[in-house]
N, C-alpha and C positions, 0 to 999 in steps of 0.2 A: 825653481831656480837651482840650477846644477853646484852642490858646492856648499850650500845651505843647512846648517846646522842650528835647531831650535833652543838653543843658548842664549839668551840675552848677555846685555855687554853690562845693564844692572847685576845682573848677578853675578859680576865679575869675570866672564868667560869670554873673548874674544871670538868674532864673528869667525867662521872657515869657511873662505873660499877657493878655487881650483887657483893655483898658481901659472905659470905662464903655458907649463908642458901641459897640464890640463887635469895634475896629478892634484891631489886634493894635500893644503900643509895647515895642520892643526895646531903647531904653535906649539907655545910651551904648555906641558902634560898642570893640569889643576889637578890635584888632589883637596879631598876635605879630609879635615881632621875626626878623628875616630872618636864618637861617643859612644855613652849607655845609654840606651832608651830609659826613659822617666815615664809613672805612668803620666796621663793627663790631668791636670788640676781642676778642672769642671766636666763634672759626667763623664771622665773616662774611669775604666778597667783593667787598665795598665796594658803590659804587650804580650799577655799568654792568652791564648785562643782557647779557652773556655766555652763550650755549647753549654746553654741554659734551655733546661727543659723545663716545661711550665706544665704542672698536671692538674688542671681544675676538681677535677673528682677527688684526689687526695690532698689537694688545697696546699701545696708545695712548689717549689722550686729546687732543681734537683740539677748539680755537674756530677758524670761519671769521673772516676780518676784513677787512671792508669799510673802504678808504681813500677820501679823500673824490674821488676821481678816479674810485672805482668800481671799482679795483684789488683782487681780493680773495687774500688772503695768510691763513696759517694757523698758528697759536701748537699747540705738539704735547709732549706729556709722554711720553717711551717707560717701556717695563715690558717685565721678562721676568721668566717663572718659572723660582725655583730648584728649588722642587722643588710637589707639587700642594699646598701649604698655605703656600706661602712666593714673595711675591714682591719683586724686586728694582729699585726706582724709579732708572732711569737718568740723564733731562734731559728739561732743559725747554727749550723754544725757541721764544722770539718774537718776531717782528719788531723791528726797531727801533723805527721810529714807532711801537707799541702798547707800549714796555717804559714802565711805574710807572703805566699805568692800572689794573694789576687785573687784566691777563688770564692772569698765572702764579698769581694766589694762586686764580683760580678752578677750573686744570687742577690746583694743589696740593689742595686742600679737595676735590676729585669723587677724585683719587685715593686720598686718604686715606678720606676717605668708604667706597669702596670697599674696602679693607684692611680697616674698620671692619665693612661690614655682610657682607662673604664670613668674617670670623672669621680672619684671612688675619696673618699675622706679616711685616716689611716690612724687606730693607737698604735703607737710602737713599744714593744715591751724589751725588745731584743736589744743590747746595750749596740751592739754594732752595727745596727740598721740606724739608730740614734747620730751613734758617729760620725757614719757615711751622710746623712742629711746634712748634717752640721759642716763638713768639709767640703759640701758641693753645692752652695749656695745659687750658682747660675743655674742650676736644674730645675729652679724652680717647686722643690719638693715641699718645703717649708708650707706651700699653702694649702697641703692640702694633709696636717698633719694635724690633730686634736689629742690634747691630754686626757 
């Protein structure tokens, strides 16, 4: 349909159709009003794009991190097994300049993730993997945590 604009009138935006000469009229201009991204309150990571590398051989979880000098430094979560169905989350460690952006609650979420989808039962020793459990109740992590 010529004119057709996938706006709903729920969402507050008025249908645009061609007007009589055939020229399309959109009406009066919507703006949103300007927010901060918040991160997510269950199983999110906030809104900085952190890759998580997972090296099973070195039993870590590892972001690179680029300063703005070009300096690159590395935020790293250790793990050891206690036994092959059970493993025990040690620390996390991040830089200084990268610590309350987000880049622990991302090496926490891959590692629980990970506990999650190997069916894997977890001690946590690490005060801020404890945390991140604790704050993200809908993830489901709780069940698969043992003291």
């Amino acid at each position: 349909m010529r004119g057709w604009v996938g706006l709903s009138r729920a969402a507050g935006f008025p249908h645009v159709l061609p007007n009589r000469t055939g020229f399309y009229n959109p009406g009066p201009v919507h703006t949103l009003p300007r927010t901060t991204p918040t991160p997510a309150r269950y199983c999110g990571t906030g809104t900085e794009p952190y890759r998580v590398i997972h090296n099973r051989e070195q039993r870590c979880f590892t972001v690179s991190l680029r300063s703005g000098a070009g300096v690159v430094d590395s935020a790293v979560l250790k793990y050891r097994y206690s036994t092959d169905r059970h493993v025990h989350l040690l620390s996390t460690a991040v830089p200084e300049s990268f610590r309350g952006k987000g880049v622990a609650s991302h090496l926490a979420k891959a590692a629980m993730d990970f506990v999650v989808e190997e069916g894997l039962k977890a001690t946590v020793s690490c005060w801020y993997i404890q945390k991140y459990v604790e704050e993200n109740p809908g993830c489901g992590y709780e069940a698969h945590i043992e003291d």
